[in-house]
N, C-alpha and C positions, 0 to 999 in steps of 0.2 A: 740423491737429492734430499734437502734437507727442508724439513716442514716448518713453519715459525708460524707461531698465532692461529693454531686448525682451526680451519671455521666451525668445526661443529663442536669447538670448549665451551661454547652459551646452550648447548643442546641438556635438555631435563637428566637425570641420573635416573640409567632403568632399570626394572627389577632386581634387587640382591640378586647373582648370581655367582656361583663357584667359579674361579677364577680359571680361565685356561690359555697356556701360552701356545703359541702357534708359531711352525718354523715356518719364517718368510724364503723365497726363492733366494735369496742372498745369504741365504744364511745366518742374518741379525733375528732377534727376538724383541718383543715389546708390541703394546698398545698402538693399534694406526693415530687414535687418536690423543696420546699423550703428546706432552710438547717440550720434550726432550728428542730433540735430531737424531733421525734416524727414516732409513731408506725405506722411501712408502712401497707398498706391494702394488700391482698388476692385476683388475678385476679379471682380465683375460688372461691372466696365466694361472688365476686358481689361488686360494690358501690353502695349502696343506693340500691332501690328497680327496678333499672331501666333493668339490666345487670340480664340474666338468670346468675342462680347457674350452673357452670362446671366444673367438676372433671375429669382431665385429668394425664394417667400415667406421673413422673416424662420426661422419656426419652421421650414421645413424648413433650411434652413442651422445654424440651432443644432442639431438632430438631426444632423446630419450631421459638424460640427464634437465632437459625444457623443462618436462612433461612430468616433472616431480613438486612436490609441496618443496619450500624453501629449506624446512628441518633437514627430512630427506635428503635434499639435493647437499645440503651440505656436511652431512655423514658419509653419503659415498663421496663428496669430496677428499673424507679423512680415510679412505680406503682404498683410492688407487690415484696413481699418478696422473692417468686420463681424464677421469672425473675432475681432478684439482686443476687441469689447465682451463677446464671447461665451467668452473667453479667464479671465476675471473670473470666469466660473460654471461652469467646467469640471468634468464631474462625477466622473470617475474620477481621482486623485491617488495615482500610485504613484512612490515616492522608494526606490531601490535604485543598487546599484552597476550594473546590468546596465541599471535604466531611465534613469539617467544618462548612459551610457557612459563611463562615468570610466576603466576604463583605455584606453580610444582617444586622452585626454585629453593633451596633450602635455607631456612635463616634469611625470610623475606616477608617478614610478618605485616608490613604495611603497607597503604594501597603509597607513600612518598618513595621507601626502597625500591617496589616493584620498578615505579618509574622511574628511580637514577637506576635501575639496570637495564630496562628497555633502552634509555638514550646512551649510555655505555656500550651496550651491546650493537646498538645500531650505526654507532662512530666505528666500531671493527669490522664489521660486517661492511658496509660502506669503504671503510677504509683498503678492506683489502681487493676493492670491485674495481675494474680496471672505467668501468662507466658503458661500457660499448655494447650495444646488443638491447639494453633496458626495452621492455614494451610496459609492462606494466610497475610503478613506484607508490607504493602507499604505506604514510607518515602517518599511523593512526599515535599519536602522542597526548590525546586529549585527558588522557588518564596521569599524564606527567606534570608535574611543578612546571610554572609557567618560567622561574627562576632559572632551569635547568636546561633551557631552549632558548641560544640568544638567535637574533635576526643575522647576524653572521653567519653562523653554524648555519640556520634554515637554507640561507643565501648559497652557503657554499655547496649544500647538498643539492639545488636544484637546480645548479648553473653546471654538475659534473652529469647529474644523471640526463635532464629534461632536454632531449636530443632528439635531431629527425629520426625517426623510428615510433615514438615512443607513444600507446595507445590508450593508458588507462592513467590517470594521475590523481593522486586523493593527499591530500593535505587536511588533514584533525588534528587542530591545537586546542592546547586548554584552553578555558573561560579568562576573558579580561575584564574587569568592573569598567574599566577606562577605555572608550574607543579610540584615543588621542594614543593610547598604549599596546593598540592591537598590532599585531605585525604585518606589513603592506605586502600582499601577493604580487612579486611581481610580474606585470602586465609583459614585461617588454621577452617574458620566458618562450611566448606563444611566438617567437621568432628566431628563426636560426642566426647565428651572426653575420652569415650575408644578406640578412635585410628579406628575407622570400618565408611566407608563411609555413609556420611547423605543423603542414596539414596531413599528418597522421594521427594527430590525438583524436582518441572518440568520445572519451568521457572524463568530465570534469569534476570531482566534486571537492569541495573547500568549506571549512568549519571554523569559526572564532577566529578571524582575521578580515585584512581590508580586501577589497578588491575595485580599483578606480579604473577604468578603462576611459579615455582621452579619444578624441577627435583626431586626424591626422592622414596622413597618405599613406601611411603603413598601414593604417586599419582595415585597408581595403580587401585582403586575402586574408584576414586572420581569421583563423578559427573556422575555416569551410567545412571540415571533415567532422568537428561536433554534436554527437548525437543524443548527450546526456549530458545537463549541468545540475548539482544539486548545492547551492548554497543554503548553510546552515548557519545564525547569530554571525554573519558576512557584512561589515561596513561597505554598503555597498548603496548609492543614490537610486531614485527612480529610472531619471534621463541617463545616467551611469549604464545602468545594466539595457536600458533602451538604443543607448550607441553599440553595446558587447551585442546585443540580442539582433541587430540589423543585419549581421554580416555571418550570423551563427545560418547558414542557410538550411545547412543537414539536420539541424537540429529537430529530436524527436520528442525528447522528455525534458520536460522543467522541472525541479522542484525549490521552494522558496519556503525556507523554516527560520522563526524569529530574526528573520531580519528588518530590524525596527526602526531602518532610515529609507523605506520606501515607501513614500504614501501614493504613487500614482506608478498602477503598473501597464503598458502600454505593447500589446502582442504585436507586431510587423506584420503585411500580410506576405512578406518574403518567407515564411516560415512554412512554406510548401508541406512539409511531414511533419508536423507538430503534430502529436498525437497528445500526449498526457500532457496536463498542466495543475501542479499541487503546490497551493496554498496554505501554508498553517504557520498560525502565532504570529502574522508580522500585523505588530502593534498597531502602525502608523498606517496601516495601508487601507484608502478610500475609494479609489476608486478602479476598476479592474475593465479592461478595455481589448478585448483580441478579434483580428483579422485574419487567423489561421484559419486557413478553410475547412481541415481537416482534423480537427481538433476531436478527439473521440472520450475523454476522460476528462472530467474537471474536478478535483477535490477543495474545497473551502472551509478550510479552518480555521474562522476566525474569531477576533478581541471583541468588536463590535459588527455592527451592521455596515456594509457597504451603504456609500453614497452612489453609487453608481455600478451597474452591472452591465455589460452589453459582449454578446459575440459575432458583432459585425453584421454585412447584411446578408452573404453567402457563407453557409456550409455543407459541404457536400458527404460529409461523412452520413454511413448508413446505420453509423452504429453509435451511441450517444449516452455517454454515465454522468452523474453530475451527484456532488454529494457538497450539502453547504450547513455549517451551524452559523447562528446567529445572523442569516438570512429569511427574513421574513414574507419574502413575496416570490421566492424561486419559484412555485408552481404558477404563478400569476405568470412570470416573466416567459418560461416554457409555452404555458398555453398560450401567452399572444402574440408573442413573437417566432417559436419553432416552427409553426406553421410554413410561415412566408419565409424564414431565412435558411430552413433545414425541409425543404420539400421532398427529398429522397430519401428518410430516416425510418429506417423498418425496426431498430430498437432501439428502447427510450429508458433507461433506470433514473430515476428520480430518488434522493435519500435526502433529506431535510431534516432540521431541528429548529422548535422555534418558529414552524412555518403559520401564519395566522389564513388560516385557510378560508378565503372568500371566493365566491363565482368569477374562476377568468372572463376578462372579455374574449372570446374564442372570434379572433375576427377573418380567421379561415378556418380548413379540413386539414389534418394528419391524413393524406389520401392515401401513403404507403405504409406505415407504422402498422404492425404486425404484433409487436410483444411490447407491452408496460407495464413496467414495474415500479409501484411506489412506496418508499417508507418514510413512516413520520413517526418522529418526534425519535429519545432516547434519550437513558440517564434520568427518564421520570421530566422529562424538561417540555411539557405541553403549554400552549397560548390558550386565555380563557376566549370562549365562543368560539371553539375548535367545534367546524361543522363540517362532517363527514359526507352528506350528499351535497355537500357544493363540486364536490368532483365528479358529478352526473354530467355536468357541463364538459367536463375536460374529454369524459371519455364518449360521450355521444359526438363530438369532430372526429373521432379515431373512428372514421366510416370503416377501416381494411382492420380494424384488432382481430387477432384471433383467441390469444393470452394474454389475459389480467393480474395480474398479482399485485394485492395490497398488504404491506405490513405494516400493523402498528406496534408500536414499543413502549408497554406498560399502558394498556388504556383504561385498566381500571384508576390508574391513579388520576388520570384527565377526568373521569367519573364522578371520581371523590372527591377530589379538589375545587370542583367549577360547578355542579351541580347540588339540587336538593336534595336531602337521601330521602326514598322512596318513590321521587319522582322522575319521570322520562326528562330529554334534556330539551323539552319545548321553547326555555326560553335562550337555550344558545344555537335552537335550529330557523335557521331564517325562514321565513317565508314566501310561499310560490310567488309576489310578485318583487320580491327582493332576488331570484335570482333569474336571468335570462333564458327566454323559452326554448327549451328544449327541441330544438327545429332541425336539426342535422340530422337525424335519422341514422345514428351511430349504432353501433352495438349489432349489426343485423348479420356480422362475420366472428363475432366471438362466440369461442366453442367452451374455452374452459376459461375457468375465473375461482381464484383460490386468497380469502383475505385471513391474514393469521394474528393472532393476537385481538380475534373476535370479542368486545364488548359489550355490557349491554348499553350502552348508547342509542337513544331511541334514532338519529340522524344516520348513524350507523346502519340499523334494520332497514328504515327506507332508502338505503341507497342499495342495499344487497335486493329488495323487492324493486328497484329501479332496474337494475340488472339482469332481474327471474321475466319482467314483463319487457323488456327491449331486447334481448337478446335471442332472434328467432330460433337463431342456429346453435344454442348453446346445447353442450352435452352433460356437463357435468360443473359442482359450482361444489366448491370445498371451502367448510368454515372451520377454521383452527383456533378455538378459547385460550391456547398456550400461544409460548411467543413465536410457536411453529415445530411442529412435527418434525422436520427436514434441517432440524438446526440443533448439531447437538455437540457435547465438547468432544474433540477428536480425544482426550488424552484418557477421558473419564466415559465416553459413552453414555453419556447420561443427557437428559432434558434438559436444556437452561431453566433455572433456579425462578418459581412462583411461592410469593409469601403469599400468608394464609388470605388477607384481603383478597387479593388475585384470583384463588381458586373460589373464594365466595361470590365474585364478580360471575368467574366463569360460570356459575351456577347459575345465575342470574340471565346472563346469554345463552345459556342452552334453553331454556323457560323461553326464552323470546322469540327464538330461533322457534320453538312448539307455536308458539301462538301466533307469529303475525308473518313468518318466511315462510314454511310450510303450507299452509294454505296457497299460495304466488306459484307452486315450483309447479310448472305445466308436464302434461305426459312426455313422459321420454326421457326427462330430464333427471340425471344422479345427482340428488343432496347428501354428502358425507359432511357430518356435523362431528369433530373428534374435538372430546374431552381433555382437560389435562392427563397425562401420562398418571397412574397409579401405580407404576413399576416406581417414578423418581420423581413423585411426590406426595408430599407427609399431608396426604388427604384428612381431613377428619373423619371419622367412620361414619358420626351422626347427618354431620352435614352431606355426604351421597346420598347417604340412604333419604335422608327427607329430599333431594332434587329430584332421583330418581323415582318417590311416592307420588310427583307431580306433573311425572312423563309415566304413560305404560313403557312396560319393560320390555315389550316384544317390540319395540323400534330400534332398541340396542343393542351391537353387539360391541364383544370383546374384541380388538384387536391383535395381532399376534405379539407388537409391543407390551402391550397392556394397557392400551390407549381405549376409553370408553367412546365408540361412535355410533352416532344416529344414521342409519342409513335408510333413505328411503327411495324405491324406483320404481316408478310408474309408466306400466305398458302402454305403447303407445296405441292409440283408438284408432 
């Protein structure tokens, strides 16, 4: 049998090695993989005497052949006759710069060459694929000249592969200036030629191209089995993606990145398992509208402010993250509305930027919520009259809290920026009858409560003393001056990175923390107050030593990081 075109001549050249020729069972000599004809050898019958004899049923060898990376799979194609018939229905087809090895590739100095040999390579490799079998196809081309990818080419590759079977589909094309010039996904792929939906596909994701889905009688089965769509800089309309998304019923995960022709985005409540939904960079988008009941993830990244936020009037999910920039009332929107539309939610992450934090109207109880977590701000991006005990309100409705967590991010800079130096921030802390009485009788189920990246923020102190005096059943209350003890780079083991302002701040907080929390912490109850890290951070020597001349030194110890903590624990009476 005569080999033409091995699939594995795009494969990288590997180590220098001393050259050895091996007698094949036939008796010929040479390279499996050269491409000069000649009779490929038998992984079951051995090379040379070195390789036990293995006689393996067909189907397990093609299984097995599956269950290889594409490189792989097409080396032992260039090694036995069996593999190369199997080579033909290879089911997994990923075409990247990284699945190629193009830059290993010799005499490929530019990111243009790399990708005329990706798309080269990808016409061969395709070429010699019979189409049948495909589950998974991914065109990562976005690394290629846009010149070197006609809509032809695109059309002909996904009308041979994109077949009932087929599970995973990913389409990355390069960047167009021109959306009159982007290339049109075609819609009518998600159907087999006899007109009945291609409902094995699970996940969709599509990059710098159109995507228009139409109205019609076909529409009505498409796309059931859908579990994942992630559109990327996608020409793609609001009511557009509104028709696609009605009939997506499986669907669990959305994601929507600069796509800048959408300004009204509108969830179905047919979306029974929608769990994630991620928003970021689309320009145009105002206003954001979902009826997924079970909605458990929302990320918001966006250009400006929403005109409009809303997640229906029922959701039943118990478990609830929300992360938004350039949303200024997330925490308002949660505490007046979670209540009544999300009354089963035992936990709650909250993560804002930009959020101008005033007293929710709390017009119910969080009766089940168990664990909250909040963070504000990041990248140094705080709102002036950022008032820290306005969330006395949020968390005295959380009758059933047990765990607290507050993170803030860079609060000394909110500090410096909005306040007088030297002074508390009296005139950005509202007052008792600017925010609504305190009448819920929250907090009487929380045990532990840990806020990190502690400031000295005078609204700050009285919400940590709002905390020490509501909280009956509390054990233990941890205040962190760093951006968090529990948060460090995995590659580097080290602290996240405090400039020098920051650790003078911290200084500052620990002095507050002595004088107006300490007093508040009832018997029984554990205050660990930890310092910046001094293993991974360029501390001043003066500046400790004068903080430390202004606390006694028998409140602190050493941590086994190296983290300076205040620890204080009082037996109960």
């Amino acid at each position: 049998m005569q080999i033409q075109n091995s699939p594995c001549s795009w494969q990288p050249p590997g180590p220098r090695q001393r050259r050895r020729s091996y007698a094949n069972t036939n008796g010929t000599n040479g390279s499996p993989c050269s491409n000069q004809p000649h009779q490929a050898t038998e992984i079951s019958q051995g090379v040379g005497s070195a390789i036990p004899h293995v006689d393996l049923p067909e189907d397990v060898l093609q299984h097995i052949h599956s269950l290889m990376p594409m490189r792989d799979a097409a080396r032992a194609a260039c090694v036995s006759r069996r593999f190369l018939g199997f080579w033909s229905c290879y089911p997994n087809l990923v075409f990247s710069q990284e699945s190629l090895a193009a830059r290993k590739q010799p005499l490929l100095w530019s990111n243009e060459h790399r990708g005329q040999y990706v798309i080269s390579t990808t016409k061969q490799v395709l070429g010699n694929h019979s189409g049948i079998g495909v589950k998974t196809l991914e065109l990562k081309l976005s690394s290629c000249n846009k010149d070197d990818i006609s809509s032809s080419l695109l059309d002909a590759w996904l009308q041979a592969f994109v077949k009932p079977g087929i599970s995973e589909l990913v389409v990355l094309l390069p960047e167009c200036d021109a959306p009159d010039h982007q290339y049109n996904f075609p819609y009518s792929l998600l159907y087999d030629e006899t007109g009945s939906s291609l409902n094995s596909i699970q996940s969709l994701c599509l990059a710098s191209c159109g995507f228009h889905p139409i109205k019609g009688p076909r529409m009505l089965g498409c796309s059931r089995s859908l579990t994942k769509v992630c559109l990327q800089k996608v020409g793609v309309t609001g009511n557009e993606l509104g028709i696609f998304l009605s009939i997506c019923i499986a669907l669990e995960r959305l994601n929507l990145s600069n796509c800048s022709m959408i300004t009204s985005l509108k969830i179905p409540c047919v979306l029974q398992n929608l769990r994630v939904l991620r928003l970021r960079l689309c320009s145009a988008l105002q206003t954001v509208e979902s009826d997924a009941p079970n909605l458990s993830t929302i990320r918001y990244e966006g250009c400006r402010p929403l005109l409009k936020f809303s997640l229906g009037d029922s959701l039943e999910t118990k478990g609830l993250k929300m992360h938004a920039t350039c949303m200024e009332d997330m925490i308002q929107y949660t505490g007046s509305n979670l209540p009544s539309i999300a009354p089963n939610l035992e936990t709650l992450v909250l993560s804002t930027v930009d959020e101008k934090l005033k007293a929710p109207v709390m017009n119910d109880k969080f009766k089940h919520l168990k664990h909250l977590v909040i963070s504000l701000g990041k990248w140094g991006r705080f709102c002036a009259g950022y008032d820290f005990f306005s969330l006395a309100c949020f968390l005295d409705a959380c009758i059933a809290l047990e765990t607290f967590i507050l993170r803030i991010e860079d609060g000394f800079i909110w500090y410096k920026r909005y306040l007088v130096v030297g002074k508390p921030d009296e005139n950005s802390l509202q007052s008792m009858e600017e925010i609504p009485e305190l009448r819920h009788g929250g907090l009487g189920n929380l045990r532990k409560a840990t806020i990190t990246g502690f400031c000295s923020a005078k609204s700050l102190v009285k919400l940590t003393c709002h905390i020490l005096e509501s909280a009956s059943s509390l054990q233990c209350l941890l205040l962190d001056t760093s951006p968090g003890y529990d948060r460090k780079g995995s590659s580097t083991d080290r602290c996240w990175p405090m400039c020098l302002e920051a650790l003078r701040d911290a200084e500052r907080a620990l002095s507050n923390v002595r004088e107006y929390v300490e007093p508040k912490v009832p018997a029984g109850v554990e205050l660990k107050v930890l310092g910046p890290c001094s293993r991974c951070h360029a501390m001043d020597a003066k500046a400790m030593e004068e903080a430390e001349s202004r606390i006694p030194r028998g409140c602190f110890q050493y941590q086994e990081d190296g983290s300076l903590a205040l620890v204080l624990i009082q037996p109960r009476s």
